[in-house]
C-alpha positions as CSV (number, residue, x, y, z in Angstrom):
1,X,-89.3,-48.1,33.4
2,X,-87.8,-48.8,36.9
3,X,-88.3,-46.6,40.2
4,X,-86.3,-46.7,42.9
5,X,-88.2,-46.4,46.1
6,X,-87.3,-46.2,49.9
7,X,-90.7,-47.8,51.0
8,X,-94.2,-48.0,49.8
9,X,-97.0,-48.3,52.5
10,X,-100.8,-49.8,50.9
11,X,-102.7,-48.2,53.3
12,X,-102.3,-45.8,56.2
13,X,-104.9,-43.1,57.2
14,X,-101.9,-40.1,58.6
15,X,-100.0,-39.3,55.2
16,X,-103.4,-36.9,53.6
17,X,-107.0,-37.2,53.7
18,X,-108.7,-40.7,54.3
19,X,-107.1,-43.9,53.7
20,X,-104.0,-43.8,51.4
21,X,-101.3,-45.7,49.5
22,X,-97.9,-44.2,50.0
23,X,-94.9,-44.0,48.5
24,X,-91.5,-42.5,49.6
25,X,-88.9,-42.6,46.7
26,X,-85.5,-42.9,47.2
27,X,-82.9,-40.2,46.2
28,X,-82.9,-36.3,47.8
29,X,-79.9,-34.0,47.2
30,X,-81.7,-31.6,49.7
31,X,-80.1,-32.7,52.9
32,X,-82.3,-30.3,54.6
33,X,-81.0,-30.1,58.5
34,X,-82.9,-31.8,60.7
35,X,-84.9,-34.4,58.2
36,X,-86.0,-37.3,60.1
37,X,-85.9,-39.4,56.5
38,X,-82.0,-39.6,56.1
39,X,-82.0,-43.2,54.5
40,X,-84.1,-41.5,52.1
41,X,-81.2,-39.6,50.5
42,X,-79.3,-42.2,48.8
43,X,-79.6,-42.1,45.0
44,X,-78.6,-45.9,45.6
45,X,-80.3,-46.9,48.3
46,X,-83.7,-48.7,48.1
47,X,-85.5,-51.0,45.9
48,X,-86.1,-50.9,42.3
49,X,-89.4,-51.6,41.1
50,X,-91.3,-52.5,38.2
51,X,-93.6,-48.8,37.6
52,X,-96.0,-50.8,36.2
53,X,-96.7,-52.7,38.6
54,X,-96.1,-50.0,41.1
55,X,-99.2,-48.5,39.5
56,X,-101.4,-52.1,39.5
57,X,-100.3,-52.6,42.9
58,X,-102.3,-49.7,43.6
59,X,-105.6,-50.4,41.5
60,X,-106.2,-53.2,43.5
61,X,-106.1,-51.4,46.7
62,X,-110.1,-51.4,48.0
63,X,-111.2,-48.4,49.5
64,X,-108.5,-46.1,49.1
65,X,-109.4,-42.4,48.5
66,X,-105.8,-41.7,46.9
67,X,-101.8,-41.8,46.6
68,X,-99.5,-40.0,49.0
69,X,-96.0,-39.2,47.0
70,X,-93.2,-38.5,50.1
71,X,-89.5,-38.7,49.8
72,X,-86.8,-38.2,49.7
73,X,-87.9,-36.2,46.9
74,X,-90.3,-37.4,43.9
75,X,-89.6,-34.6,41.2
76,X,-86.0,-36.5,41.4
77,X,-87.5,-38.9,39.5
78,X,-90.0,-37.2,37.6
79,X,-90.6,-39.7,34.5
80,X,-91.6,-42.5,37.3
81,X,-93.6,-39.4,39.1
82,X,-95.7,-38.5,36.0
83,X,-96.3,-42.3,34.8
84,X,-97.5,-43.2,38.7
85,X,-99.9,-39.9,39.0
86,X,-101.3,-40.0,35.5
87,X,-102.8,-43.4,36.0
88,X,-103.7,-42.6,39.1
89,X,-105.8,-40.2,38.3
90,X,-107.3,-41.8,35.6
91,X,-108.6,-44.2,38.3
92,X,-110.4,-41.0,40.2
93,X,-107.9,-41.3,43.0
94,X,-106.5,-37.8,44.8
95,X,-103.0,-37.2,44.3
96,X,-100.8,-35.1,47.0
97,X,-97.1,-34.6,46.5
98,X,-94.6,-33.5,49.4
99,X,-91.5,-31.7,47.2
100,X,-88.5,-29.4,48.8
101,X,-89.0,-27.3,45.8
102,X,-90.7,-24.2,45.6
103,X,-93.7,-24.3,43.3
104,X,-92.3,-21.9,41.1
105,X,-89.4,-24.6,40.5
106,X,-92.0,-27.1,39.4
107,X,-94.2,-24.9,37.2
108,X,-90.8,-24.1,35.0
109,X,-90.1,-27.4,35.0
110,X,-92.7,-30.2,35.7
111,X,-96.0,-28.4,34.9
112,X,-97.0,-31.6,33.2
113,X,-96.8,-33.1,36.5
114,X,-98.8,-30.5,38.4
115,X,-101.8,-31.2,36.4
116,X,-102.6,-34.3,38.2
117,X,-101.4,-33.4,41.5
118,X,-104.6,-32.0,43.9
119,X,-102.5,-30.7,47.1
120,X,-98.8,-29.8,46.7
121,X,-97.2,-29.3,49.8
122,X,-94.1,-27.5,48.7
123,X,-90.7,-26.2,50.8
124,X,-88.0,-27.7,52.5
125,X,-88.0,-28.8,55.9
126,X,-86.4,-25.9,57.9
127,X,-85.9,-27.3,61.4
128,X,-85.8,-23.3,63.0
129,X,-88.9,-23.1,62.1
130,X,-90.4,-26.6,63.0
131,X,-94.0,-26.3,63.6
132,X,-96.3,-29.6,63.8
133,X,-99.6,-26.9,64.2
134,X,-100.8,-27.6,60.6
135,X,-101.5,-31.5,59.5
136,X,-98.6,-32.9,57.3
137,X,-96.0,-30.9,57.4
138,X,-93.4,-29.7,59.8
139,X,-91.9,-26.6,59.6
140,X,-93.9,-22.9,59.1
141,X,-92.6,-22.1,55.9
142,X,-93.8,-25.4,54.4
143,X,-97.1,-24.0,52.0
144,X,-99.7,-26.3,50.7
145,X,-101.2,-25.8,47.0
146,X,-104.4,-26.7,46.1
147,X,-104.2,-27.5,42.4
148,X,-107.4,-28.7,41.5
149,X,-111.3,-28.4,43.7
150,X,-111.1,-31.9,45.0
151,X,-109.9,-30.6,48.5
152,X,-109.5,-27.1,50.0
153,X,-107.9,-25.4,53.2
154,X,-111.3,-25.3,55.2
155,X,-111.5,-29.1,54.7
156,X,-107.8,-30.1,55.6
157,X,-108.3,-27.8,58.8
158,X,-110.3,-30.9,60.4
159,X,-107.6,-33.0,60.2
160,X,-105.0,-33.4,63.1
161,X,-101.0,-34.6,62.8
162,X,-101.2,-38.4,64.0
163,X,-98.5,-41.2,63.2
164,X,-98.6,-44.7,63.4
165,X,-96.8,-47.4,64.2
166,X,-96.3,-50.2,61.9
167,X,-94.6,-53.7,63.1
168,X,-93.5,-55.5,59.5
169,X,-93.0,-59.3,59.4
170,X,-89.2,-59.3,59.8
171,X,-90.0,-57.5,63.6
172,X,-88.7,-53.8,62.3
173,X,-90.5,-50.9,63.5
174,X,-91.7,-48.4,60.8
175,X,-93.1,-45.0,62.0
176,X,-95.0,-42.8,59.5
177,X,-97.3,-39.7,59.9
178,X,-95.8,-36.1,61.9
179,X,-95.0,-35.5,64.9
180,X,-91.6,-35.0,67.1
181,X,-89.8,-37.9,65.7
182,X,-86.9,-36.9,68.3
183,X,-89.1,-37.2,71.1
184,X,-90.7,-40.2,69.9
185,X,-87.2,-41.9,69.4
186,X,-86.2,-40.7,72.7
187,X,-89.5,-42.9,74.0
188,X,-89.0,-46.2,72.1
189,X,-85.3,-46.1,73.7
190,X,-86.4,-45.7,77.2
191,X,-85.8,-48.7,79.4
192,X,-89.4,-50.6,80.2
193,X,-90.5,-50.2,83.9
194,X,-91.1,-53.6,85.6
């Protein structure tokens, strides 16, 4: 089986709790207004991987406390999205999902999915209502779902919305975590003072 994915990131510590392997897949026919993550719309854009070894690639990551699913939108893919979170979890790694559905959408149907998933963080990004006061997500009417006991809202209320800055070998600039992208654009553009 083959998954298309915008960009997968072994380890960053701003996409959940504790360190985390990430993956954005590729493909969202949301278009929601104001989503920083255009490039991940295309239903041909990308890179098709191997799930497989998507999901070995991610046993061998040391001291990761679990898997970050981002999109686009993963329940676009949701035979790649069950395969990756089953084994997962069968490795004792946490599981959170970001999904422009409504959970209600996922229960009728991707239940099977839901079973492995231990935050859901549900809604689509509605830039009227942009709000960076909770960790992870950016607009108010963006819920999170605890789905199993591993995690629970009095814990998540420690963490803070960070990003980081990652410089990859060919000299590109990749930017992950929440925050006001806009502003931070705006920044990185600015002429440097001498």
């Amino acid at each position: 089986m083959k998954t298309r994915i915008y960009k997968i990131l072994k380890h960053t510590k701003v996409e959940g709790p504790g360190k985390r392997y990430c993956i954005w897949f590729q493909g969202c026919s949301r278009h929601c207004e104001g989503c920083w993550a255009k490039a991940t719309w295309d239903f041909n854009g990308g890179t098709l991987y191997d799930t497989k070894e998507i999901v070995n690639d991610i046993l061998l990551q040391k001291g990761i406390e679990g898997v970050t699913f981002l999109g686009g939108e993963p329940f676009e893919q949701p035979e790649s999205l069950e395969y990756i979170a089953k084994e997962v979890k069968k490795a004792g790694l946490s599981i959170i999902c970001f999904t422009g559905n409504q959970i209600e959408e996922i229960e009728y149907k991707y239940k099977n999915i839901l079973k492995y998933i231990d935050i859901l963080i549900d809604g689509e990004y509605q830039e009227n209502k942009k709000n960076y006061s909770r960790p992870w997500v950016g607009s108010s009417n963006q819920k999170y779902h605890f789905l199993t006991n591993r995690y629970n809202e009095e814990e998540i209320k420690k963490y803070k919305n960070k990003i980081e800055v990652n410089i990859e070998k060919n000299g590109m600039i990749f930017i992950n975590g929440m925050g006001d992208f806009e502003k931070i654009s705006e920044m990185l553009n600015m002429p440097q003072s001498h």
